[in-house]
N, C-alpha and C positions, 0 to 999 in steps of 0.2 A: 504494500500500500504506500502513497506517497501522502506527505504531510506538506500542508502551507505554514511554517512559521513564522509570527512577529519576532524577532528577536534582536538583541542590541549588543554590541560589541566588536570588536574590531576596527578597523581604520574607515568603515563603511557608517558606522553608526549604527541606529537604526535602520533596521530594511527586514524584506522576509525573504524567506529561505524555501527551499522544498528539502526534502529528506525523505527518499525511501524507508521503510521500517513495518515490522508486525503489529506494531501498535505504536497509541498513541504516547505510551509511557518509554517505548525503546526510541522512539524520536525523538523525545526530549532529551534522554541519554546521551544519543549522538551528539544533538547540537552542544550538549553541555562539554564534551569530550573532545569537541572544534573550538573553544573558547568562546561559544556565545550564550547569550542570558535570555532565554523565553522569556518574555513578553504576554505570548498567545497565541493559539492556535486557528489562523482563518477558515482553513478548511479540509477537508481527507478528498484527493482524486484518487476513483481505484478501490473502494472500503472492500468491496464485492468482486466478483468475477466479471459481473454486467458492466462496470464501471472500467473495469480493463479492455473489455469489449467496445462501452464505444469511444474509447481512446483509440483504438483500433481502428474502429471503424472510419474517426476524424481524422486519421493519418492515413488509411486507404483513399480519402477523399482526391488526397492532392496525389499519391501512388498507388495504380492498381496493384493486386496480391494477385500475384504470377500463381494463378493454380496449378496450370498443369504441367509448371515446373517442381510444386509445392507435390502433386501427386506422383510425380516421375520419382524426385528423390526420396518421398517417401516408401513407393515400393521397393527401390533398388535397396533402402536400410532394411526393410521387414524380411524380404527374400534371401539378406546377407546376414538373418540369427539374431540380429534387435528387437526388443520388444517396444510396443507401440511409446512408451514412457520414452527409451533410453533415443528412439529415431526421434521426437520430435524434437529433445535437449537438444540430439547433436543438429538437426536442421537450425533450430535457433541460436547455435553456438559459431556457424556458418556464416548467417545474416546479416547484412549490412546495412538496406536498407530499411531507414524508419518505419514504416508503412508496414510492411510485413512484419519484420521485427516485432512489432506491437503485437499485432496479429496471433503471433508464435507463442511472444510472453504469456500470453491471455490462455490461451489452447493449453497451454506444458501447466502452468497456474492450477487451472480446471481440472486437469489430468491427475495432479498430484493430489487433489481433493476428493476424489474418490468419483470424477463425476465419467459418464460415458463418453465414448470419441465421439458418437453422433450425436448427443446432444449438447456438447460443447461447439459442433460445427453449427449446431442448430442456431446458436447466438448470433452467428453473424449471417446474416441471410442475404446482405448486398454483396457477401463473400465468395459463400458456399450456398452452390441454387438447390432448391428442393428434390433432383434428379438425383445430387450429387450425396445429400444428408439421404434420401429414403437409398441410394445404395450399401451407404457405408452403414446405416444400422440394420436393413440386410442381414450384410455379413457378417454383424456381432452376429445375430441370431447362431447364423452358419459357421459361425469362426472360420471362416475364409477368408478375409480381407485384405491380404496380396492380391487373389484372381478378383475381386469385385477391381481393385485400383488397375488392373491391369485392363480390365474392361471400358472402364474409363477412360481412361488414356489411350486406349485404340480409338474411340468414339469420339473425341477432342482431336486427338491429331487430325484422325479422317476430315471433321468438320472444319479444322484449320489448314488442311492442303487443298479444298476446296473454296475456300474463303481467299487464300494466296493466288491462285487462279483467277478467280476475277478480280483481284485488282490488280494483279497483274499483268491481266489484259485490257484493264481498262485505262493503263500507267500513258501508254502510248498514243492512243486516241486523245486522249487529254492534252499530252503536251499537240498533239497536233493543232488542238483548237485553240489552246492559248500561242501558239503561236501565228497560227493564221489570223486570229484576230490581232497580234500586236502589230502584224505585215501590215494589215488593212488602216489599221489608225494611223500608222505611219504613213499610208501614201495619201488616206485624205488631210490628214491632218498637219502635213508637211509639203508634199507632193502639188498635191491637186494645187493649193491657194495659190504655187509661185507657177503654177500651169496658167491661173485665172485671170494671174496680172499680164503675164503678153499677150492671151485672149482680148482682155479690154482696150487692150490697146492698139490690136489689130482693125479696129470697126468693122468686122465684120459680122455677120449673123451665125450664130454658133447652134446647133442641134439643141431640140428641148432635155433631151437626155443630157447631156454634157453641160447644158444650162443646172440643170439640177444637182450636179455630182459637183459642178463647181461652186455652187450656190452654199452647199453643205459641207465642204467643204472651208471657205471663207469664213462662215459662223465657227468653225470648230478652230480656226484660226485664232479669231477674236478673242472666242474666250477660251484660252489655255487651262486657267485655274480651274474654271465650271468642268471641264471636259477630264482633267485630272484628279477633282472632288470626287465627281460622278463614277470617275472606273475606278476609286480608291473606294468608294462604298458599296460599289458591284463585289469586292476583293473583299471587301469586310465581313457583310453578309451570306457571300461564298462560305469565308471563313468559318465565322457564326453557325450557319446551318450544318456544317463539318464536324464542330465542336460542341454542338447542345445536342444531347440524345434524345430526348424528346421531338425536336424539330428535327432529326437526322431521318428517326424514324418515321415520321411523314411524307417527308421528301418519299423517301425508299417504299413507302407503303401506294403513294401516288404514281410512285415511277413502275411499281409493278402493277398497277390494273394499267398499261399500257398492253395493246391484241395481241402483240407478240411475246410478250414478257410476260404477262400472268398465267399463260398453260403451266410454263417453266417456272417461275416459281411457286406454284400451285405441288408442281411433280417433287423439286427441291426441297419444298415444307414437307411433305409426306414419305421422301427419303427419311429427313432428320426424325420423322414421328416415327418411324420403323424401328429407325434404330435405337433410339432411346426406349421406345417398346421394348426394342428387345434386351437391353441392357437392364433394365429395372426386373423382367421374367427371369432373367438367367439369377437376380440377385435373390429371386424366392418369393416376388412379390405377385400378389394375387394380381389376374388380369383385367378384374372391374379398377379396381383401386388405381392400377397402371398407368390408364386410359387415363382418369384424375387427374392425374401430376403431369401429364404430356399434353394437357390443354397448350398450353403456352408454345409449342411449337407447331403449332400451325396458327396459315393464316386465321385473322379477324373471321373473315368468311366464311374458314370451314371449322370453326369452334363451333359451333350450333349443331353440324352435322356431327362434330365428336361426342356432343351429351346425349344424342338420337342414339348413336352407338353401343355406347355406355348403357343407357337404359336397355338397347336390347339384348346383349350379354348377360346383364344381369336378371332378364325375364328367359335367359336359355337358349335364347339364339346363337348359333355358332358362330364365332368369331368372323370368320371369312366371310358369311353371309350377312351379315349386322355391316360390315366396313363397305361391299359390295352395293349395298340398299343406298348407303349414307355417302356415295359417290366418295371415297376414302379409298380406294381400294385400285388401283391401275391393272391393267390382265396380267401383266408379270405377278405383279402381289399377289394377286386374285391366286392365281396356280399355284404358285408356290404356298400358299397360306392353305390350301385345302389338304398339300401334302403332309406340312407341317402339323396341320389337326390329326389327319391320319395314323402319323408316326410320334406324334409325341412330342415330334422337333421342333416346337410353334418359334421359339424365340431366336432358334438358329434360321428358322425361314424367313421371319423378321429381319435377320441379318444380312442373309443375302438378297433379300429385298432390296434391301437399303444398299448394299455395293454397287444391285445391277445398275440401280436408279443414279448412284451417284459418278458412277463411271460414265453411263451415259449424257449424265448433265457436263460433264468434262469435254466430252468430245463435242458436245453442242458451243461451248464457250469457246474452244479451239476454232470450231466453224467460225461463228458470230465474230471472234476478235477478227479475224483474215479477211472477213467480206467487210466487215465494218471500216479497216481500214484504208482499201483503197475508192470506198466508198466518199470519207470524210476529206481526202485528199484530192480527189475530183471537185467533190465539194469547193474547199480550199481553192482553189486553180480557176473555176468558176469564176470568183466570185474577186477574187484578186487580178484575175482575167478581165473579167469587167470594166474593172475600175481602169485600168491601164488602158484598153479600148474607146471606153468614152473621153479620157483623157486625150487621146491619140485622134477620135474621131474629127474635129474641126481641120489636125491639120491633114488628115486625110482627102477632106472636101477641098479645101487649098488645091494642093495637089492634084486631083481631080480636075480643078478651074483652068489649073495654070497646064494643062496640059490637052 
């Protein structure tokens, strides 16, 4: 526990202190042992476990807690002969950053109090997702929990080399458009106005199109500040929407009911329902309850059709056909989920479910990056094209006259 002291002495004066300690009596101890003279005691951060938690939690705030680096070296201690106690000291003896660190202190704390892994993990819930807590107390049941974290950790990577992927491919495309656009402002904004002024001064009659590129031009001329406000609050908001999760997730929720992109992330959400299906069955957990905790990975959409599900499972319906009714269920799943009833295999067919779907969604993104790009580069060349044409068109006409 940590203590706020008033205390007085030393070259500081009066000030207050903090001081680790079991109590409030071995704090006063300390400070009396550092030369200083309590005063009074402001306040205890920490009295509890809850209180080391959300110390925890306010230092997670400003750094994420690396899980599924936390769950990697976690297995590697348990499968190397440490008991769950002595791996999480040595992970926090390791640790350097704040954030986690806290995290660690809190969990190893709890641990030594006699309290469970999973409900220790239970306290932090912006931490440790409910996927991750209903596996891991699972496997107390089971006392297996090396293969529940190994489970994990297949199912996290998978989801994180498929998340690598598309942005990966969408690294490129990107810079394509921010640079075609930086092309573009440069030529009206630079280009065009010193084209406009030997236009006017030619007296001649200039095409309405080239009237207009130079017109808009000249304005973008004028006002430089206006024009470099405006694309620094385009960057901001960019920014902005990047870095709020909430607004991220709208963007992302709006950019998938686009015609082309909702089958696919429709197919995408029902990979990751698979497999987290199957990861919670494999961990012992009943299949109504399953369905429960895996709301959250699908879409807004098909949440509605997963309680339709749910209810009929639980009225006796066979799984495969309850998913099939409730459009949840793609022909691959479908086949394979009927076999899996058959044999017993349900959460391994869940599994390769979820491979087929997500190897297939790979080679979809491979497609889509390759057409996409010489698509946006056309695009580009257009429109950069344009500009350099209408620019060009007057003394085209010239040319034309004069010959």
């Amino acid at each position: 526990m940590q203590f706020r002291l008033q205390v007085q002495g030393g070259p500081g004066g009066r000030q207050t202190i903090a001081i680790d300690a079991a109590s409030e009596a071995e704090a006063v101890r300390q400070a009396a042992r550092g030369g200083w003279r309590v005063l009074a005691i402001d306040s205890t951060i920490g009295t509890n476990n809850a209180g080391a938690g959300e110390r925890a939690r306010s230092g997670l705030r400003k750094q994420p807690f690396p899980l599924l680096q936390f769950s990697q070296e976690l297995l590697a201690l348990l499968e190397a002969g440490l008991n769950l106690s002595e791996a999480t000291a040595t992970l926090l003896n390791k640790e350097t950053r704040a954030g986690a660190r806290a995290t660690l202190t809190a969990i190893q704390r709890s641990l030594q109090q006699g309290k469970s892994f999973s409900d220790t993990l239970a306290d932090f819930p912006a931490v440790f997702p409910e996927l991750y807590v209903a596996t891991v107390r699972a496997a107390e049941r089971s006392g297996n929990l090396p293969e529940a974290l190994a489970r994990f950790v297949g199912y996290q990577l998978q989801f994180d080399a498929i998340r690598k992927k598309l942005v990966s491919a969408a690294i490129y495309p990107a810079m394509l458009l921010v640079v075609g656009g930086l092309v573009t402002l440069f030529l009206l904004g630079y280009v065009v106005p010193k084209f406009s002024v030997v236009y006017e001064g030619s007296g001649r009659d200039i095409p309405w199109a080239s009237r207009m590129l130079l017109g808009f031009g000249q304005a973008l001329a004028a006002h430089p500040w206006l024009c470099a406000g405006a694309l620094a609050a385009v960057c901001l908001a960019a920014v902005l929407g990047l870095t709020n999760a909430a607004l991220r997730q709208r963007l992302v929720l709006a950019l998938l009911r686009l015609p082309v992109l909702s089958a696919k992330a429709a197919e995408f959400r029902l990979a990751r329902f698979y497999r987290a299906l199957s990861l919670l069955l494999h961990a012992g957990i009943p299949l109504a309850r399953a369905l429960a905790m895996t709301n959250a990975m699908l879409l807004p959409s098909q949440q509605p059709q997963l309680v339709q599900t749910r209810r009929a499972v639980e009225q006796g319906l066979p799984f495969s056909t309850a998913l099939e009714q409730n459009a949840l269920a793609t022909p691959v799943a479908q086949s394979l989920l009927k076999v899996g009833e058959n044999t017993g295999r349900l959460g391994d067919m869940l599994e390769r479910s979820a491979k087929f779907h997500d190897e297939e969604f790979a080679r979809w993104v491979d497609w889509a990056s390759r057409l996409l790009e010489p698509v946006l580069m056309t695009l580009i060349g257009v429109v950069i094209g344009g500009v350099v044409v209408l620019m060009y068109m007057p003394i085209f006409e010239l040319a034309g006259s004069l010959s």
